[in-house]
C-alpha positions in Angstrom: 0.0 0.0 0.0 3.1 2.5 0.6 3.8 2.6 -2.7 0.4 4.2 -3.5 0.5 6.8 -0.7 2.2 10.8 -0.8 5.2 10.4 0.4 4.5 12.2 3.4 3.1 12.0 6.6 0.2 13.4 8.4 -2.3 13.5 11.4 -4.3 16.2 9.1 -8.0 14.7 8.9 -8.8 16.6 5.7 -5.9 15.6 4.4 -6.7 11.9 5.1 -10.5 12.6 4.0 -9.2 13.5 0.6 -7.1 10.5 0.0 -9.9 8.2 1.3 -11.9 10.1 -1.7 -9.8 9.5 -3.9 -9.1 5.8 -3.1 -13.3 5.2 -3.3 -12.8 7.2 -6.6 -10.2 5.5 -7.9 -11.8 2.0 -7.1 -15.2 2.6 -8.3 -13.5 3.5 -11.7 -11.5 -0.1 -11.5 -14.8 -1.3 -11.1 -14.8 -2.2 -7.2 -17.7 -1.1 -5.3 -17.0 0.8 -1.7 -18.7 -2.5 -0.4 -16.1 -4.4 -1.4 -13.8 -2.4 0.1 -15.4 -2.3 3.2 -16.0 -6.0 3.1 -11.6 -5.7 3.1 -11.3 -3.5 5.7 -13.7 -2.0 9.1 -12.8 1.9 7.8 -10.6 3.2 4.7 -10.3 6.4 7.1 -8.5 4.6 9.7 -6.5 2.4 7.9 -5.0 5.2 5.8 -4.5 7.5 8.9 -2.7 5.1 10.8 -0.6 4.6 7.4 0.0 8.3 7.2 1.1 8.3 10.8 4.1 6.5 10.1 5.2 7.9 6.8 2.7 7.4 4.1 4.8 6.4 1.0 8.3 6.8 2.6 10.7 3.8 2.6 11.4 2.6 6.1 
């Protein structure tokens, strides 16, 4: 998932909103449904915060 993430890091909720926007975007226009998604994972928002808390994109 790093790969697909800014490479920076944040605590910013907008911020986080926006990318969880763009992730439902992006998906609905690969033909995945947020259901799906959700199915995956409990909340996009907090998986990508916690993600963005330690770096977003940036090698370890």
């Amino acid at each position: 998932m790093a790969e697909h993430l800014p490479n920076v890091s944040t605590e910013d909720p907008g911020a986080i909103a926006d990318l969880v926007f763009e992730l439902l975007a992006t998906a609905g226009r690969q033909g995945i449904a947020p259901k799906e998604i959700y199915e995956e994972v409990d909340s996009v928002f907090h998986l990508l915060s916690e993600a963005m808390q330690h770096g977003g994109g940036l090698a370890d």
